[in-house]
C-alpha positions as CSV (number, residue, x, y, z in Angstrom):
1,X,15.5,-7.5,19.4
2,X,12.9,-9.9,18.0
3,X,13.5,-12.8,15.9
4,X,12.1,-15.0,13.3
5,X,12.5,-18.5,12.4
6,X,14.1,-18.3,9.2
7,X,11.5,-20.7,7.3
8,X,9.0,-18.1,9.6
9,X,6.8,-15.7,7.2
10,X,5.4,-13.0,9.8
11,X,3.0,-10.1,8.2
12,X,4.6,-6.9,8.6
13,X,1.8,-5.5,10.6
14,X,2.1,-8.0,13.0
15,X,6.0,-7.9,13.3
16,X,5.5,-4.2,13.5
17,X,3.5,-4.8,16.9
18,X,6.6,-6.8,18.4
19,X,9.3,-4.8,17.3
20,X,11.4,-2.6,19.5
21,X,13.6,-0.3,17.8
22,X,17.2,-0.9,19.0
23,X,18.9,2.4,18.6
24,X,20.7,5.2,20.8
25,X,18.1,6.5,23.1
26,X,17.2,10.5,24.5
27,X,20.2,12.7,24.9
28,X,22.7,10.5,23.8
29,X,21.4,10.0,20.6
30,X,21.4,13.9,19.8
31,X,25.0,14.0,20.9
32,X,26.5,10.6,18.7
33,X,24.3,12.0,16.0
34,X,25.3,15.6,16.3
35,X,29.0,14.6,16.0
36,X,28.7,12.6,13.2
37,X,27.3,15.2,11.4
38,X,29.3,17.5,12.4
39,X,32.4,15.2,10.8
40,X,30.3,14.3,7.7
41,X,30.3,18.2,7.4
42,X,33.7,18.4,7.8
43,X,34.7,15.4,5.4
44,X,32.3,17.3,2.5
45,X,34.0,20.9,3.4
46,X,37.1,19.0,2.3
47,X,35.8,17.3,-1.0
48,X,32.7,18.5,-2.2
49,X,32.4,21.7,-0.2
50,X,29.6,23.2,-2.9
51,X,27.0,20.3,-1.5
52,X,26.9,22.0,1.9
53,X,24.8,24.2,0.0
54,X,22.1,21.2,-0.5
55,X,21.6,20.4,3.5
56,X,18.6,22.0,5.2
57,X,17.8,23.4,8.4
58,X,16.5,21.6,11.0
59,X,13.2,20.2,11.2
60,X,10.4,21.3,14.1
61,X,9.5,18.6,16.5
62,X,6.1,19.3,15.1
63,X,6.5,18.4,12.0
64,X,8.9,14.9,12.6
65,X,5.5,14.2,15.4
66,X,3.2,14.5,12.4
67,X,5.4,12.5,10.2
68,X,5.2,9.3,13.3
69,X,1.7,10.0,13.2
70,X,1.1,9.8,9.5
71,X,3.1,7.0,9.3
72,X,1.6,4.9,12.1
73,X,5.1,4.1,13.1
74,X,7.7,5.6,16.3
75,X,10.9,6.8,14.5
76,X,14.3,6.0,16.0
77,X,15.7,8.5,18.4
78,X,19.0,9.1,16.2
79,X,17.1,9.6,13.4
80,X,14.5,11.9,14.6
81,X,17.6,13.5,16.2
82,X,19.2,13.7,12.8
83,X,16.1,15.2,11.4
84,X,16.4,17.9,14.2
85,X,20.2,18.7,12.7
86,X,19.4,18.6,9.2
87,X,15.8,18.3,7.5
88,X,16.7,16.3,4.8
89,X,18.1,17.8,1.4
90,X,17.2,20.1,-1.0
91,X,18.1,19.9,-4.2
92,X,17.4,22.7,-6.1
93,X,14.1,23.3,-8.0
94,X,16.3,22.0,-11.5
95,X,17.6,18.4,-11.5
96,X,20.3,17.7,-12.3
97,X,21.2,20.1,-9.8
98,X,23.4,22.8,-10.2
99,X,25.4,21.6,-6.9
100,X,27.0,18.0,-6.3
101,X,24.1,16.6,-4.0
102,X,26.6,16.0,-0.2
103,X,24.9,11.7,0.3
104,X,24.8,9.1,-2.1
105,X,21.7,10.0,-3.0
106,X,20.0,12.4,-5.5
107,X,17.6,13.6,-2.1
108,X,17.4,12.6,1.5
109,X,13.8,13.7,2.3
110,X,12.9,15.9,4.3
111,X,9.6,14.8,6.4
112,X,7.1,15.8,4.1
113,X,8.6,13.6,1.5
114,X,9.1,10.9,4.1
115,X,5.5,10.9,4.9
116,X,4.7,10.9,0.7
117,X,7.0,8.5,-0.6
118,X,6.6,5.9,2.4
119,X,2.6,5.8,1.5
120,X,3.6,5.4,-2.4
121,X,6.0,2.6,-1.3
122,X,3.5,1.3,0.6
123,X,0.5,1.4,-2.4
124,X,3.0,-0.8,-3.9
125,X,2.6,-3.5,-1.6
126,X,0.8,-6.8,-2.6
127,X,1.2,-9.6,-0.2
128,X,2.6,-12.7,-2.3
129,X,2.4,-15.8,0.0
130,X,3.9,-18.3,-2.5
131,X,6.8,-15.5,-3.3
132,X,7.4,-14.2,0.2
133,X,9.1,-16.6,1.6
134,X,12.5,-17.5,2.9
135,X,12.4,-20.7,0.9
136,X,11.7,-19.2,-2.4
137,X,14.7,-16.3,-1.5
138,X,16.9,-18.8,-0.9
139,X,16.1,-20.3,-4.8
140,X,16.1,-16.7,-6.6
141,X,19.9,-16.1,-4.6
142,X,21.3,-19.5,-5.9
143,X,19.8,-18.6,-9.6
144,X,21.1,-15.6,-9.4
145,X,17.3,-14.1,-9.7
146,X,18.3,-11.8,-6.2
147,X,20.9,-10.1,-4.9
148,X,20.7,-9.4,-0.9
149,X,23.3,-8.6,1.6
150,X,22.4,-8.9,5.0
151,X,19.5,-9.4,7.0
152,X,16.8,-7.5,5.0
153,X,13.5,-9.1,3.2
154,X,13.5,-8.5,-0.2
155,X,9.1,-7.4,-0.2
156,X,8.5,-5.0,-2.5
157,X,6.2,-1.6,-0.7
158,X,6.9,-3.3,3.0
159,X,4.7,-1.9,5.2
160,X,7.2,-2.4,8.0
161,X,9.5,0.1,6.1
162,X,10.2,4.0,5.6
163,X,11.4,5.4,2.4
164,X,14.1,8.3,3.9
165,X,15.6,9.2,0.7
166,X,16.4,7.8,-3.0
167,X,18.0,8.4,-6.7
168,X,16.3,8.7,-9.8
169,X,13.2,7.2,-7.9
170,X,14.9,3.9,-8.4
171,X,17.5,3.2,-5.7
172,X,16.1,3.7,-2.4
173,X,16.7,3.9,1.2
174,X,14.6,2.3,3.9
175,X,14.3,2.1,7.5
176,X,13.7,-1.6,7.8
177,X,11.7,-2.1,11.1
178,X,10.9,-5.8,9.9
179,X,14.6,-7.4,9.4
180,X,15.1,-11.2,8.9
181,X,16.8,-12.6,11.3
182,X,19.9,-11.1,12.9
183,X,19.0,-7.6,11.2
184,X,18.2,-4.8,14.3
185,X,14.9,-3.3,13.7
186,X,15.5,0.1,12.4
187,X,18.5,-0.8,9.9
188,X,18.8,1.2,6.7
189,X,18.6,-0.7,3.4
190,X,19.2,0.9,0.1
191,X,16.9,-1.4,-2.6
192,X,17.6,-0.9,-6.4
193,X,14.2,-3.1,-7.3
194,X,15.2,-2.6,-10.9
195,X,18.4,-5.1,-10.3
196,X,16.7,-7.0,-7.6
197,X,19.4,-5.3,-5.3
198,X,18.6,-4.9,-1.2
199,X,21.5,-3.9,1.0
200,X,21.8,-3.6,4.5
201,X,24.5,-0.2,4.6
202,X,24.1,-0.2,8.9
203,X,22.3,-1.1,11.6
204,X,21.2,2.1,12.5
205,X,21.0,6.0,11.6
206,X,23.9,6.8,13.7
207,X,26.1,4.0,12.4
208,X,25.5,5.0,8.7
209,X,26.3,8.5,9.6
210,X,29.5,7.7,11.1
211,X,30.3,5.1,8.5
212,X,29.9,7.7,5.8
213,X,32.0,10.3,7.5
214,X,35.4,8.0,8.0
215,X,34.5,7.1,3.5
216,X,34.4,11.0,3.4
217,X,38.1,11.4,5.3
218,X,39.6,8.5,3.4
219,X,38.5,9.6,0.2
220,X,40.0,13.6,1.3
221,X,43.3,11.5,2.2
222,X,43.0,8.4,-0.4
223,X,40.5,8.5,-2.8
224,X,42.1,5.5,-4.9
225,X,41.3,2.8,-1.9
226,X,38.0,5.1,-0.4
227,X,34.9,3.0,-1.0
228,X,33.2,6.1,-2.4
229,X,33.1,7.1,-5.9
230,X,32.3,10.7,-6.2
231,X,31.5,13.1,-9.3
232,X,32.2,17.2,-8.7
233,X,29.1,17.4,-10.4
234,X,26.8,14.9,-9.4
235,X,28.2,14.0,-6.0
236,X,29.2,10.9,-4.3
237,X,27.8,7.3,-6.5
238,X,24.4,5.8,-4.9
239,X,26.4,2.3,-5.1
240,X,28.0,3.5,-1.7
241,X,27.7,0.5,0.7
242,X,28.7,-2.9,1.0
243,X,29.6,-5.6,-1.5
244,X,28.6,-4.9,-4.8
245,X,26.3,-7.6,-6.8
246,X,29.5,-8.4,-9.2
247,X,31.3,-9.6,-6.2
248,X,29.0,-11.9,-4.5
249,X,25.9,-13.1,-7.2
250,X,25.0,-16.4,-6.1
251,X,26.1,-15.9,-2.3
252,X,23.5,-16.3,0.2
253,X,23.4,-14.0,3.2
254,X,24.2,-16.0,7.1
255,X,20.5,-16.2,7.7
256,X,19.4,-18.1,4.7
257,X,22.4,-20.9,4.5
258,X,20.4,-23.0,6.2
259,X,16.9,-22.6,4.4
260,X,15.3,-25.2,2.1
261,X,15.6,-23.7,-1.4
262,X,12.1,-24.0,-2.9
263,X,10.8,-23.2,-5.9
264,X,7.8,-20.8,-6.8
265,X,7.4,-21.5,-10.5
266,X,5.5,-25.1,-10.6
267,X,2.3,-23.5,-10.5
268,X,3.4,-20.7,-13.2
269,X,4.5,-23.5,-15.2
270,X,1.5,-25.5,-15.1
271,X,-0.6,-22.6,-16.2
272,X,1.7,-22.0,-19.3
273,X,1.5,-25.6,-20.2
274,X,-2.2,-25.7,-20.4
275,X,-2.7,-22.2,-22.0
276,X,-0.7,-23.4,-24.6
277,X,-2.1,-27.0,-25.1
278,X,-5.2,-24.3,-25.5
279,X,-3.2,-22.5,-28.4
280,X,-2.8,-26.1,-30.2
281,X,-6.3,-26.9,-29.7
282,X,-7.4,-23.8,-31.2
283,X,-5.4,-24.0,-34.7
284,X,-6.0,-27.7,-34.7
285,X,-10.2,-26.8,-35.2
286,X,-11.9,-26.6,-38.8
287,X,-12.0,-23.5,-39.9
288,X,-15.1,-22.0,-39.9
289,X,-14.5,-20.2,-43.2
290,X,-13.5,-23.2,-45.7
291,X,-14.7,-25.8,-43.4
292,X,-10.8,-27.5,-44.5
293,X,-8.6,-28.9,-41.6
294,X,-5.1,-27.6,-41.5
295,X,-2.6,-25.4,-39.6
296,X,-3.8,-22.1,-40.0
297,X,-1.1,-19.5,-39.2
298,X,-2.7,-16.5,-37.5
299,X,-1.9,-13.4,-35.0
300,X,-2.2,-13.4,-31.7
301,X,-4.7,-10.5,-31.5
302,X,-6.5,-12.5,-33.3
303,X,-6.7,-15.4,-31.3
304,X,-10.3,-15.7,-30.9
305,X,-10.5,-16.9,-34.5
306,X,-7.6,-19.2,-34.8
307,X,-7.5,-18.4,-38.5
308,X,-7.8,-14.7,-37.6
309,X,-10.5,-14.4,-40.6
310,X,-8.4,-16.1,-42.9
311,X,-5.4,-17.1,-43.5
312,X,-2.3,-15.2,-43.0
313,X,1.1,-16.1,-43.4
């Protein structure tokens, strides 16, 4: 496993070059990952048995090759494996569909959605060197600005990441290849950007397989203390995972106790301050109309005549 100082900000194509995906390996991988399907399977045949209906066949090596190559990026072995059980989701050319989907999502992708929504995650991507940064992380947790849980940096369209799956388009789930330290390259994350939400549900494919099958035979035995929430309709709640931002707001994860809180808005500040000491210059001027000094009231699309052609209340 590689690992970062945590004041460290490494470029996710370079990370990418040192990481080496920790995960189960060759034939043992198909077998942990076939049996954890196989009890997933048996947990939904017990609770939701309609969403069976939802998970596709398996996917050619072919096509899960094309999808490394497309991608520029090795897959792990469990979850190329999982691909070969089940190619993702389906469903149903309707949404909402007419069958509870069988993960908390609305789709797992298959991999010719992997291959399209990792490049649209990845247009997204904008490196922000006074925002991506451990330092400023640590501030936005402590303001309650960002919610993270684990090991997992919080950059929006990562290019060390692959989208596997989402709901509604806004919560996500990513295998992380560029963790902060203590994370295991390959980790799923499930980000809800809109709540500035990234959570680390395992370390790898095989471990949130398994994890969701024992949630799937509590909830079939207790559903009152399961950590699942599930609708007959819609299927089990995309808030699956671990602590919830209610619980833990303000809470930094291990790796950033230590790190220097810093923060990114000086700068922002600054800029405000002297484009509105503009804005008082501007109504401060003689009017060009009257040629009579006073505090014109204007609009602000009308702002490059501060008394906007006249005076308007």
């Amino acid at each position: 496993m590689y690992l970062i100082a945590a004041d460290e900000v490494v470029a996710p194509a370079v990370a990418m070059s040192r990481v080496c995906v920790v995960t189960d390996v060759g034939a043992n991988a198909g077998k942990r990952v076939a049996e954890a399907w196989a009890r997933v399977e048996a947990g939904l045949s017990r609770v939701l048995p309609a969403s069976l209906r939802q998970l596709n066949a398996p996917a050619a090596v072919q096509a899960i090759d094309a999808a490394e190559a497309a991608l520029a990026v090795p897959l792990p072995q469990d979850f190329r494996a999982s691909l070969r059980v089940h190619n993702g989701t389906d469903p149903g050319p309707t949404l909402p569909s007419p069958d509870p989907s069988p993960v908390p999502l609305e789709c797992l992708y298959d991999t010719t959605l992997i291959i399209e929504r990792t490049r649209m995650w990845r247009d997204s991507y904008h490196p922000e060197p006074n925002w991506d940064d451990p330092q400023v992380w640590a501030y936005m947790v402590d303001r309650n600005m960002l919610w993270l849980n684990g090991p997992v940096r919080p950059i929006i369209g990562s290019p060390g990441t692959v989208v596997v799956g989402d709901t509604n388009g806004d919560v996500q789930w990513l295998l992380d290849f560029d963790p902060a330290p203590g994370g295991t390259p390959g980790q799923v994350v499930r980000v809800d950007v809109e709540c500035a939400s990234w959570d680390v549900l395992a370390p790898s494919w095989t471990q949130l397989l398994v994890r969701y099958a024992e949630d799937l035979e509590l909830f079939a035995a207790d559903p009152d203390n399961s950590a699942l929430k599930i609708d007959d309709d819609l299927g089990p709640a995309c808030k699956w995972g671990g602590s919830t931002p209610s619980d833990s707001w303000g809470v930094r994860p291990a790796w950033l106790l230590d790190v220097h809180a810093r923060d990114p808005y000086p700068y922002h500040r600054a800029e405000s301050e002297a484009a509105a000491m503009q804005w008082r210059n501007e109504r401060s001027e003689r009017c060009t109309l009257d040629g009579e000094h006073k505090p014109h009231v204007f609009r602000s699309m009308d702002r490059h005549n501060p008394c906007g052609g006249g005076q308007v209340s």
